[in-house]
C-alpha positions as a Python dict, from the first residue, in 0.01 Angstrom:
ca = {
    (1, 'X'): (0, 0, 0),
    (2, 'X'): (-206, -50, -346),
    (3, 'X'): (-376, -316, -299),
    (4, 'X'): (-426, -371, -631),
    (5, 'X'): (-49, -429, -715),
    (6, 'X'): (-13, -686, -490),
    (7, 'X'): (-149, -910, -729),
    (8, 'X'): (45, -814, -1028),
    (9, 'X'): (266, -1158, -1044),
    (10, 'X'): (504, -1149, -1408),
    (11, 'X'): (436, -1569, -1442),
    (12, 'X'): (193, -1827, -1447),
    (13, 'X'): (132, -2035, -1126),
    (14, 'X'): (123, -2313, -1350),
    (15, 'X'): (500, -2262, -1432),
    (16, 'X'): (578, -2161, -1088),
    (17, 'X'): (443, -2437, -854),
    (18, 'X'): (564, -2824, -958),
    (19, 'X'): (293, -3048, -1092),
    (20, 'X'): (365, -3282, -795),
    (21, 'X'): (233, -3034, -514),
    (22, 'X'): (-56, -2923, -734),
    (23, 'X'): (-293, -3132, -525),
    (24, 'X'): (-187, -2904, -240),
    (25, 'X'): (-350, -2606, -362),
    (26, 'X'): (-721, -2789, -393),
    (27, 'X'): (-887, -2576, -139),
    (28, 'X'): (-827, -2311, -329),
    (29, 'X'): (-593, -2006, -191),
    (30, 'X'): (-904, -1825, -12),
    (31, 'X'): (-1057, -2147, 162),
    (32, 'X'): (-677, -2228, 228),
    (33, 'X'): (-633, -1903, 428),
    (34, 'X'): (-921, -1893, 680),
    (35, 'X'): (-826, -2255, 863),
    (36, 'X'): (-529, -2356, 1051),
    (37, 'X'): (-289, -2632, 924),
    (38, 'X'): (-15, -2824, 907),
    (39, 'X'): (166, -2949, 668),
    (40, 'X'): (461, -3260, 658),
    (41, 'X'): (660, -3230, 322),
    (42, 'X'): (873, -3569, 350),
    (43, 'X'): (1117, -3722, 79),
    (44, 'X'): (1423, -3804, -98),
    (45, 'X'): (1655, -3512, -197),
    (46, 'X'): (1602, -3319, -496),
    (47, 'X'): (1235, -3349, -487),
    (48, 'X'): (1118, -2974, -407),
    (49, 'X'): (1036, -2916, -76),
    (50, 'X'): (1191, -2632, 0),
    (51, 'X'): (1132, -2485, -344),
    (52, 'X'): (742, -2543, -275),
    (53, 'X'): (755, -2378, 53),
    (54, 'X'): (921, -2113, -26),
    (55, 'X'): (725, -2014, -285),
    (56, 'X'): (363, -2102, -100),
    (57, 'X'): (472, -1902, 187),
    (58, 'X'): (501, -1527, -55),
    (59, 'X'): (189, -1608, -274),
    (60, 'X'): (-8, -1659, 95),
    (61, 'X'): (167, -1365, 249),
    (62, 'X'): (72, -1126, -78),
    (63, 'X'): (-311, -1278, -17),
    (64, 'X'): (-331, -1181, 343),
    (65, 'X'): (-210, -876, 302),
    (66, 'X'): (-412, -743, 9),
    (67, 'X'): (-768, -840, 231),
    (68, 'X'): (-561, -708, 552),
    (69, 'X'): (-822, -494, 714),
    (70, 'X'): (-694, -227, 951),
    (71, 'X'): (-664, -303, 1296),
    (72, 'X'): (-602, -663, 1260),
    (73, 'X'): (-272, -806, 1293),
    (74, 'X'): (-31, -828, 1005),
    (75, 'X'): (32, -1249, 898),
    (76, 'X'): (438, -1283, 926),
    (77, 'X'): (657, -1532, 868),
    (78, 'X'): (953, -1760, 1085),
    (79, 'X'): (1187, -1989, 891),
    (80, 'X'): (1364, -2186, 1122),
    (81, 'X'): (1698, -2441, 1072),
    (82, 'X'): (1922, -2584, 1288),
    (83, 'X'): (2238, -2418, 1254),
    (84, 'X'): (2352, -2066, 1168),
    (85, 'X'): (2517, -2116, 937),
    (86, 'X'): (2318, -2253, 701),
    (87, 'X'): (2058, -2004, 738),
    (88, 'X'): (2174, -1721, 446),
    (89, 'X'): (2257, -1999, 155),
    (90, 'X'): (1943, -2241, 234),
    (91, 'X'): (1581, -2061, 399),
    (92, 'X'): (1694, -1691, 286),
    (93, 'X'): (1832, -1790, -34),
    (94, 'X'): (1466, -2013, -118),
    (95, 'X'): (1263, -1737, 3),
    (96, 'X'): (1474, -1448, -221),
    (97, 'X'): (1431, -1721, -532),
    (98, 'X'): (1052, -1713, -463),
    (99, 'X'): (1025, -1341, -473),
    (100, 'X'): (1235, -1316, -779),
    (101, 'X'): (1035, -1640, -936),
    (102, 'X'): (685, -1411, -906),
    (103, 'X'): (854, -1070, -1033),
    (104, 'X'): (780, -928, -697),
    (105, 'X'): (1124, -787, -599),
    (106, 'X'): (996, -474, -603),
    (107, 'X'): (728, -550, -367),
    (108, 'X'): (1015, -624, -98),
    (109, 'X'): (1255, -496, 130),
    (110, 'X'): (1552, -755, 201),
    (111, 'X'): (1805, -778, 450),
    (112, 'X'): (2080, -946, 573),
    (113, 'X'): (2203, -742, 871),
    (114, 'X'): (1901, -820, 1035),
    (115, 'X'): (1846, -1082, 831),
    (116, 'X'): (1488, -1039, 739),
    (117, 'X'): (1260, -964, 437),
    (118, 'X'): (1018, -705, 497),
    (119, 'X'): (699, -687, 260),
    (120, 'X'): (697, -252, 179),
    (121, 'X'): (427, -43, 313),
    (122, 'X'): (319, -325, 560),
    (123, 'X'): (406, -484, 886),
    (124, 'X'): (478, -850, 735),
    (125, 'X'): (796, -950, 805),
    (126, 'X'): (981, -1285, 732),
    (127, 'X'): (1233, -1388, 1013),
    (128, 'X'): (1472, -1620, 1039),
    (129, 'X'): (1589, -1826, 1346),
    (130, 'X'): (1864, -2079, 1377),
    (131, 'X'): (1759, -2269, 1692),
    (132, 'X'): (2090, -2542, 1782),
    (133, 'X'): (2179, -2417, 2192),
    (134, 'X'): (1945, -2345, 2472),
    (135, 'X'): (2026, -1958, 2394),
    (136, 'X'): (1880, -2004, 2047),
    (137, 'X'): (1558, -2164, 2176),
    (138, 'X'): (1571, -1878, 2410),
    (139, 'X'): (1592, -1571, 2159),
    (140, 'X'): (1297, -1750, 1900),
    (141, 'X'): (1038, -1723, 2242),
    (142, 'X'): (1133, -1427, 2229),
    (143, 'X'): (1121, -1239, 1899),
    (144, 'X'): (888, -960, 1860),
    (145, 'X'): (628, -905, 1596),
    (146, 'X'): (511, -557, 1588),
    (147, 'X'): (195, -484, 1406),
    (148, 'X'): (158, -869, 1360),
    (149, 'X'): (229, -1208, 1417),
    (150, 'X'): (377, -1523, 1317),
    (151, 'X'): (136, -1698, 1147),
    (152, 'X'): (378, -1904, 905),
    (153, 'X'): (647, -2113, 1122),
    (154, 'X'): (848, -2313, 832),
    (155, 'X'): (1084, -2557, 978),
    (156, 'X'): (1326, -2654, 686),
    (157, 'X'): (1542, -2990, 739),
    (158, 'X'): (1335, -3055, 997),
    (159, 'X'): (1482, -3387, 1050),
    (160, 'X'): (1756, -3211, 1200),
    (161, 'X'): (1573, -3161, 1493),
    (162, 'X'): (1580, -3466, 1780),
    (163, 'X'): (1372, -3385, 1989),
    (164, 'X'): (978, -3339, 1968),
    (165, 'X'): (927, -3148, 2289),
    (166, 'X'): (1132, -2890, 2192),
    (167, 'X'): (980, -2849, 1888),
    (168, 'X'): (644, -2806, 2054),
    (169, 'X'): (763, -2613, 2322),
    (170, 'X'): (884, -2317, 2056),
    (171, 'X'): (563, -2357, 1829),
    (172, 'X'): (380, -2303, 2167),
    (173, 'X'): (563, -2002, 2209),
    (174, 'X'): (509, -1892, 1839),
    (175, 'X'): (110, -1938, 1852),
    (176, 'X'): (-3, -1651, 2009),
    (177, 'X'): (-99, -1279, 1847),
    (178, 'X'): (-372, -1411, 1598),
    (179, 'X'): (-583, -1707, 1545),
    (180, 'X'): (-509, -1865, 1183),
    (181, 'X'): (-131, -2084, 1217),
    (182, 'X'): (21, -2246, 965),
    (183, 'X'): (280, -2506, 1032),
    (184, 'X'): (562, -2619, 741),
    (185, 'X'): (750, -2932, 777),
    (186, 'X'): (1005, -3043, 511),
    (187, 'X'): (1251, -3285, 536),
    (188, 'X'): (1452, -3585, 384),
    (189, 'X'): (1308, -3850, 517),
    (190, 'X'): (1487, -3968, 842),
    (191, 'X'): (1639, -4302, 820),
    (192, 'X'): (1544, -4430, 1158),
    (193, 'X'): (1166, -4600, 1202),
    (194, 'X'): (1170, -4404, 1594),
    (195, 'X'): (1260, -4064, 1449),
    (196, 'X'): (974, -3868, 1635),
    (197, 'X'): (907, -3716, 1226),
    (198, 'X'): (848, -4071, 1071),
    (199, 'X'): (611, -4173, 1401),
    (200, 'X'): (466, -3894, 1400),
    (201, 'X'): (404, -3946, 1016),
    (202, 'X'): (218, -4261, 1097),
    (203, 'X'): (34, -4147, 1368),
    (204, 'X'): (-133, -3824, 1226),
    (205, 'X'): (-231, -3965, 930),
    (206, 'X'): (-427, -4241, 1106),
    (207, 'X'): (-592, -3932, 1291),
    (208, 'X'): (-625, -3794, 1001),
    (209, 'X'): (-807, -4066, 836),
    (210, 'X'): (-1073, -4081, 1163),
    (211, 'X'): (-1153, -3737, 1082),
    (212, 'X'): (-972, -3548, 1348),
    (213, 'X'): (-709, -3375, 1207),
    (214, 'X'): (-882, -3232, 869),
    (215, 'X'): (-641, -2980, 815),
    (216, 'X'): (-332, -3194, 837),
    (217, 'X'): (-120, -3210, 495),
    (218, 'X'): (88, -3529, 392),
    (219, 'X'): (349, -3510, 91),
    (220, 'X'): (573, -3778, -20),
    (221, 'X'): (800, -3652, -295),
    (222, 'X'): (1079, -3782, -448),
    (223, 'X'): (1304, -3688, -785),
    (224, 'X'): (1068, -3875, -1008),
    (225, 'X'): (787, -3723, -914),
    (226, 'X'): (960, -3358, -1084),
    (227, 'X'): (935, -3322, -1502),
    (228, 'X'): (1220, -3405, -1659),
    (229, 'X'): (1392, -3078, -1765),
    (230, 'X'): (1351, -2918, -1426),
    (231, 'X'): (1624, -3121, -1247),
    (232, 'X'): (2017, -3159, -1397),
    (233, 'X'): (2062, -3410, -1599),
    (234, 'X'): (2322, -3512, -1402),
    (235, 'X'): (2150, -3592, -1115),
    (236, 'X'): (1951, -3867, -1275),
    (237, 'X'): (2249, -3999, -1414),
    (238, 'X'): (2400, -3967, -1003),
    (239, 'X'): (2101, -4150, -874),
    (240, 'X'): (2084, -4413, -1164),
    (241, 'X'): (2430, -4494, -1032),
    (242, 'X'): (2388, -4522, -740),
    (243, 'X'): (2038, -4754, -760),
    (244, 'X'): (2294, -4985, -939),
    (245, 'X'): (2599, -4974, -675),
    (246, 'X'): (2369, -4955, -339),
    (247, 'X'): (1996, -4955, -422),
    (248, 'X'): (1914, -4972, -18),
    (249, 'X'): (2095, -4596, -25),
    (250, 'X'): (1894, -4558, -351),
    (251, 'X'): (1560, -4614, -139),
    (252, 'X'): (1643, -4407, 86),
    (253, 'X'): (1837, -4096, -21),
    (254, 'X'): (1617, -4065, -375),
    (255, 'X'): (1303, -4219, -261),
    (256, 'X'): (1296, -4094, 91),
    (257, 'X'): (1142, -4423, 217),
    (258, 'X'): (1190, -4542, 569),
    (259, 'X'): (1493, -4732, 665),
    (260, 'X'): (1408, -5102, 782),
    (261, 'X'): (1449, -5158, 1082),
    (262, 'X'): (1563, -5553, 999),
    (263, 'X'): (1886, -5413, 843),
    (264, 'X'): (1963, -5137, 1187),
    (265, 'X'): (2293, -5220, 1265),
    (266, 'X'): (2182, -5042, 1629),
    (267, 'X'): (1839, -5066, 1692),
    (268, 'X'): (1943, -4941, 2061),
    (269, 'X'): (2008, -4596, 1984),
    (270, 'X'): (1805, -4293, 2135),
    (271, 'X'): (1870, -3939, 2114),
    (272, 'X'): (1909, -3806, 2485),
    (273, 'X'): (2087, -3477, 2606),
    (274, 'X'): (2137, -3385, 2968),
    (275, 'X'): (1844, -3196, 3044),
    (276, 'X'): (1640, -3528, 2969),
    (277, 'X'): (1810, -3690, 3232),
    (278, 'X'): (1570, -3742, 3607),
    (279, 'X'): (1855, -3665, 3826),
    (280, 'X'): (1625, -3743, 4110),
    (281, 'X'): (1723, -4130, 4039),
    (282, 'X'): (2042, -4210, 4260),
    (283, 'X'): (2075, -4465, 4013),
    (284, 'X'): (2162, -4164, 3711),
    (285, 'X'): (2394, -4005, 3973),
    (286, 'X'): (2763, -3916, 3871),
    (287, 'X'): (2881, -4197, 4099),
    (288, 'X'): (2720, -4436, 3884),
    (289, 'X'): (2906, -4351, 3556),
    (290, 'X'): (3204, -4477, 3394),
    (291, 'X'): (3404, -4204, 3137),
    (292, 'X'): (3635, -4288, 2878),
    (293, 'X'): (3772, -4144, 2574),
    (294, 'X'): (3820, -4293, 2235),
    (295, 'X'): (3965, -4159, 1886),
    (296, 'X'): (4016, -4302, 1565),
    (297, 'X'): (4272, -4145, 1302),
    (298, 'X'): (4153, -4099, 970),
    (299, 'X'): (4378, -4086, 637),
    (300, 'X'): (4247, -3822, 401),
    (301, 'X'): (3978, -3805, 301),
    (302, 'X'): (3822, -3974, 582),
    (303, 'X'): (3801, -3801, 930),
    (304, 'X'): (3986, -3815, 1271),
    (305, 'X'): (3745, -3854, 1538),
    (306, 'X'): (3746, -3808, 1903),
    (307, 'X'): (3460, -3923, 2140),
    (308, 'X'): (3373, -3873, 2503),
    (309, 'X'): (3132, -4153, 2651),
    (310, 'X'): (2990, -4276, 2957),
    (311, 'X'): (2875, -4610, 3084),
    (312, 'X'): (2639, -4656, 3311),
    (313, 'X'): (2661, -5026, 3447),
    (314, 'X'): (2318, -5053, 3664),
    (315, 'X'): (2141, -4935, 3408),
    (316, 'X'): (2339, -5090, 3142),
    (317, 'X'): (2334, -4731, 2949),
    (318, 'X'): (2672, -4653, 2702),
    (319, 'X'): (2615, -4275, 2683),
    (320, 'X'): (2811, -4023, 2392),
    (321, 'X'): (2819, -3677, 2522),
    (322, 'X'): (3077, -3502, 2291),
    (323, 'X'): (3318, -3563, 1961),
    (324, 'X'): (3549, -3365, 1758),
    (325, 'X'): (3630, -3453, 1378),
    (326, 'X'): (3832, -3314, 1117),
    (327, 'X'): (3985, -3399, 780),
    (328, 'X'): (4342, -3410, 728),
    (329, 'X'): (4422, -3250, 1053),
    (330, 'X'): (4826, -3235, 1151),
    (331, 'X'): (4969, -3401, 1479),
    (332, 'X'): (4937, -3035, 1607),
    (333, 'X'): (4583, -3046, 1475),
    (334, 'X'): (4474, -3318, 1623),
    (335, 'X'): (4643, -3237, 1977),
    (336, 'X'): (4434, -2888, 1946),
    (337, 'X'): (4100, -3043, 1891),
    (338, 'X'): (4138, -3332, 2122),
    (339, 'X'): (4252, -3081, 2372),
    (340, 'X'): (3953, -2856, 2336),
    (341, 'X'): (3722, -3121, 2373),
    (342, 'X'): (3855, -3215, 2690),
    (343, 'X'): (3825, -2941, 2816),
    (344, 'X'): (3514, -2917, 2755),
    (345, 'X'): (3480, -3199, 3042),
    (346, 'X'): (3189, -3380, 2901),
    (347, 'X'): (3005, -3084, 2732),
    (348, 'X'): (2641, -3110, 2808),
    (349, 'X'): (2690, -3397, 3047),
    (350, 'X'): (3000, -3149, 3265),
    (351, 'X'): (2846, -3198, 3566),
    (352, 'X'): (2777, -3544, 3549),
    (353, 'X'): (3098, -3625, 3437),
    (354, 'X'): (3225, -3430, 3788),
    (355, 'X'): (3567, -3379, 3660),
    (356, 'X'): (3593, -3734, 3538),
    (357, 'X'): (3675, -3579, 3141),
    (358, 'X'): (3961, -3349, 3192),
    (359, 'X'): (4321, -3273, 2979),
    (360, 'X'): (4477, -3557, 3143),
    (361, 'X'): (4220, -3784, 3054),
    (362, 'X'): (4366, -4207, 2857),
    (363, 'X'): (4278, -4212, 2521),
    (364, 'X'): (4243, -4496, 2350),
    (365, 'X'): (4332, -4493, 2025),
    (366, 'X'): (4422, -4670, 1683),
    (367, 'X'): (4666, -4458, 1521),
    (368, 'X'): (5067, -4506, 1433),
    (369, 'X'): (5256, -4552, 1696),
    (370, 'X'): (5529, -4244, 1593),
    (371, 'X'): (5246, -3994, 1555),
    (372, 'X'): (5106, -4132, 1895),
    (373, 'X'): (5463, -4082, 2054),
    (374, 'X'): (5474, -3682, 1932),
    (375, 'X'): (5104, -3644, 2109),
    (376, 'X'): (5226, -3774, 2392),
    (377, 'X'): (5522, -3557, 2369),
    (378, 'X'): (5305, -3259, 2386),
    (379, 'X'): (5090, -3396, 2714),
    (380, 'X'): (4796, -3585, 2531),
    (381, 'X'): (4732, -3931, 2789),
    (382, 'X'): (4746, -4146, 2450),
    (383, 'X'): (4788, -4505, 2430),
    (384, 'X'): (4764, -4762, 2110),
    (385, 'X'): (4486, -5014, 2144),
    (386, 'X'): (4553, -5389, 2136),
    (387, 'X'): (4379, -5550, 1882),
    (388, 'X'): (4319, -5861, 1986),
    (389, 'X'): (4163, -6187, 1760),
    (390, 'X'): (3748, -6121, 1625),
    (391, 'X'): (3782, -5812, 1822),
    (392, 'X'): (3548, -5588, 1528),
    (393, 'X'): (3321, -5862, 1601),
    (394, 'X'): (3357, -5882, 1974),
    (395, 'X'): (3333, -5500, 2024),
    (396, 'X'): (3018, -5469, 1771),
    (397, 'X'): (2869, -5765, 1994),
    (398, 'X'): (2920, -5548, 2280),
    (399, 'X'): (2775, -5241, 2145),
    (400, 'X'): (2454, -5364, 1978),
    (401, 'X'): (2336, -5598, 2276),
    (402, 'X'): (2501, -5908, 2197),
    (403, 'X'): (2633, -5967, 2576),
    (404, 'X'): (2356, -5844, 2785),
    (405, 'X'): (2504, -5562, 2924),
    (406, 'X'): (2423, -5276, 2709),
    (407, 'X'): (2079, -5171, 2645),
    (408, 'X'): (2063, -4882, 2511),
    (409, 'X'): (2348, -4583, 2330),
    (410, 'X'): (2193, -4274, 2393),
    (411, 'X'): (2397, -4016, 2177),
    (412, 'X'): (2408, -3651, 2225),
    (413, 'X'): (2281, -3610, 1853),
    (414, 'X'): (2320, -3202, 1914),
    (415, 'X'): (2675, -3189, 2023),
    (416, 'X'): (2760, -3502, 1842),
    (417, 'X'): (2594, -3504, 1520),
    (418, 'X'): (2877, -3662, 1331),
    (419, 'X'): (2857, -3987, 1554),
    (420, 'X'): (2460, -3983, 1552),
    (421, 'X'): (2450, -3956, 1178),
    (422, 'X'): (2691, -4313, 1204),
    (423, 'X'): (2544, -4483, 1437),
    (424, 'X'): (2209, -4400, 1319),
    (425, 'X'): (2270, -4483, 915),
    (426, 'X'): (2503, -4773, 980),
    (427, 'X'): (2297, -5079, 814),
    (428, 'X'): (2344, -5462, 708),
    (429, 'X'): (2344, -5492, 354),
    (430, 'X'): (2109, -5756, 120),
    (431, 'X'): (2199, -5988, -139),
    (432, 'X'): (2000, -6118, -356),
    (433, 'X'): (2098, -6555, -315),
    (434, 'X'): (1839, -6794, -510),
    (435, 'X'): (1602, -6501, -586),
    (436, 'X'): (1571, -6427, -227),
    (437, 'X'): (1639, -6106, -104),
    (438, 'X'): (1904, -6179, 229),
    (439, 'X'): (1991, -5952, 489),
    (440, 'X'): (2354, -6023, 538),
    (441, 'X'): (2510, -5929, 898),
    (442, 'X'): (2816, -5797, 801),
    (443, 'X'): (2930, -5440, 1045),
    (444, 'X'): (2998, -5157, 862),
    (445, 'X'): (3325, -5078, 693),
    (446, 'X'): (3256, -4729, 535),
    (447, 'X'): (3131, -4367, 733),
    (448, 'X'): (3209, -4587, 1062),
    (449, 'X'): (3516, -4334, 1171),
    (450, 'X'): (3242, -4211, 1493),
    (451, 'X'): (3201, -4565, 1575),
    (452, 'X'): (3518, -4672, 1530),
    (453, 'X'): (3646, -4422, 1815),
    (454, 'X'): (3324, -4520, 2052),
    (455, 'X'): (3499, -4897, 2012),
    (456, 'X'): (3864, -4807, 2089),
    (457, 'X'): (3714, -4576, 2391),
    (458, 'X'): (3492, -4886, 2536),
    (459, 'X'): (3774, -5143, 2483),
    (460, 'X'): (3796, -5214, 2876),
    (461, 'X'): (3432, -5301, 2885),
    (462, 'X'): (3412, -5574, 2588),
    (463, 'X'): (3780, -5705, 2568),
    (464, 'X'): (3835, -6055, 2698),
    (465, 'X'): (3557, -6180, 2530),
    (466, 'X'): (3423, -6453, 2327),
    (467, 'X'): (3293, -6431, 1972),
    (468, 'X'): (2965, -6570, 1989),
    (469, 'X'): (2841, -6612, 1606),
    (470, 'X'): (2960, -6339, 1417),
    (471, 'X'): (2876, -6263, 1059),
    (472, 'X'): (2546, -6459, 1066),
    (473, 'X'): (2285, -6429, 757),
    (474, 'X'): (1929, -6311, 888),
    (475, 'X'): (1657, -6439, 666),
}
């Protein structure tokens, strides 16, 4: 390669990177390149992340490899999202922008069958991973880097990712082959205070700030913080309107801040999937769960939903394991899905559930009666619920704590992301009432489809009951 070329970019930095991450180049690009770091991109939508890594990520790659010195291993890159499909039109598509931004093209080699982008005359390569089943996790350990190494692991909507062991567990597996690393998180901000992101968020910085983590990166970002001219107009205009018709959404979709954990509709929520279950309690053993199934028909354009859950009495656990959704699905539509999920027996939690979830499992469910009568025609175990008087109330009692025995929903966020995304965003509104700001308990009546299903499948375990104060104001 001539070196010399390398460094032939057709724009300004000035006009490439956004005035907002300036602050992130301060170490300059060679000081930048001889440490180890990570860095925590966090915000509302719209704000650049992505753009910003994408973009970072070439520059440093061009860098390394025009003071590569033979022998050493090549730097290389990983991009990594949750599901496949995503992949092409969201890390490739950013990283191919980049290029094109800096007038490098030519410079590059790219690929979608493998999908990679291969710096010429070199042995950098940019990879990109999808990491959503235990067969994904198993094929990133595993990727080869010949002639180099991963030194760049960008994990884009990294808020998509539950669990913090497994993250660690792959980057463990990722930093090996050189000695420099260079971490990317960037993510909308998660709405929940316990996401392991928004702790972790608190906690590094205070390491930070007691001098132990000097090479850890914080960025807060939000549409604001981006000239004007850069950004559609019309997505000011969107998130003017929507500061005006829900300004908590506002905060949190736009501004990225942190929901509040006053206005969680289920503070008792936790992200668990079978493999973090100790089977080696008796108490966790199959004998000691309770299955039922739930749906909840949607008109268009909101969804039909289908849930699997568990119930766990002794240790007063309500457990979602699997759902299927759609939008204007037919009666043979929905008798398809709900049928596939069955027999999926559980999903993750199939051998807990011990047969328990099969094709002949009862169904609760609210829907008209005539389309109930053709499912049942074709073999689905379907039965109306009876609504009975306060029972929203009663059954949201039941499923935030109200009645003492359920103390925790752990929710399969993987194989039910639909139904975490619910339970997780669902939130009491405020009012403004004397120039006080009131948080009004009031359950959710929108994106509440998920939840609506986990009710109707539960309704054995919370009908009979008393209201006991429902719709209260919280000051």
């Amino acid at each position: 390669m001539n070196r010399r070329e390398v460094f032939i970019i057709k724009k300004r930095l000035s006009d490439l990177i956004l005035p907002n991450y300036w602050d992130l180049l301060e170490d300059g690009i060679g000081d930048q390149l001889e440490h180890s770091r990570k860095m925590f991109l966090r915000g509302g939508r719209f704000s650049g992340k992505s753009y910003w890594a994408a973009h970072h990520i070439i520059l440093s790659l061009l860098c390394l490899a025009a003071v590569h010195k033979e022998g050493e291993p090549w730097a290389c890159c990983l991009a990594l999202r949750k599901y496949s499909n995503t992949l092409k039109t969201s890390v490739y598509a950013e990283i191919a922008n980049a290029i094109i931004n800096l007038g490098v093209e030519d410079k590059f080699q790219m690929l979608t069958n493998p999908m990679e982008i291969r710096l010429k005359g070199t042995k950098t390569v940019i990879k990109f991973a999808n990491l959503n089943t235990a067969e994904d996790y198993g094929k990133v350990k595993s990727i080869k880097w010949p002639g180099g190494y991963c030194r760049f692991i960008w994990w884009e909507e990294a808020d998509q990712f539950q669990n913090k062991h497994d993250v660690d567990q792959i980057l463990l597996s990722l930093y090996r082959g050189g000695e420099i690393f260079e971490t990317i998180f960037t993510y909308n901000t998660p709405f929940s205070p316990s996401h392991w992101l928004n702790v972790g968020w608190r906690n590094e910085r205070e390491m930070k700030s007691e001098g132990r983590h000097e090479k850890v990166y914080f960025k807060h970002v939000n549409l604001y913080d981006i000239p004007r001219g850069i950004v559609p107009e019309q997505v000011y205009e969107m998130a003017e309107a929507m500061r005006e018709e829900n300004l908590q959404e506002w905060k949190h979709v736009i501004m990225g801040e942190v929901g509040d954990p006053a206005t969680m509709v289920f503070p008792n929520i936790k992200a668990v999937r079978d493999k973090d279950i100790d089977y080696s309690d008796f108490t966790m053993g199959p004998n000691q769960w309770r299955w039922m199934v739930g749906m909840d028909y949607g008109y268009r354009p909101d969804p039909t939903v289908g849930v699997v859950c568990g119930y766990n009495r002794l240790n007063k656990i309500l457990w979602i394991v699997d759902e299927t959704r759609g939008v204007g699905w037919s009666e043979e539509g929905i008798y398809l899905n709900v049928t596939e999920m069955l027999k999926r027996g559980g999903a993750g939690a199939k051998d807990l559930c011990a047969g328990a979830v099969n094709i002949s499992s009862l169904i609760n469910s609210e829907i008209d009666n005539r389309i109930i009568d053709s499912l049942r025609s074709k073999g689905l175990n379907i039965y109306p619920v009876k609504k009975i008087s306060g029972s929203r109330d009663i059954s949201y009692q039941f499923l935030t704590g109200g009645y003492g025995d359920l103390r925790e929903i752990w929710i399969d966020s993987e194989q039910c992301p639909g139904i975490w995304a619910e339970f997780i965003g669902a939130e009491f509104s405020r009012r403004d009432i004397g120039g006080k700001e009131i948080i009004i308990q009031e359950w959710p009546t929108v994106n509440d489809h998920g939840i609506d299903a986990t009710r109707y499948a539960t309704l054995d375990l919370w009908s009979g009951r008393a209201v006991t104060g429902s719709r209260r104001t919280l000051l």
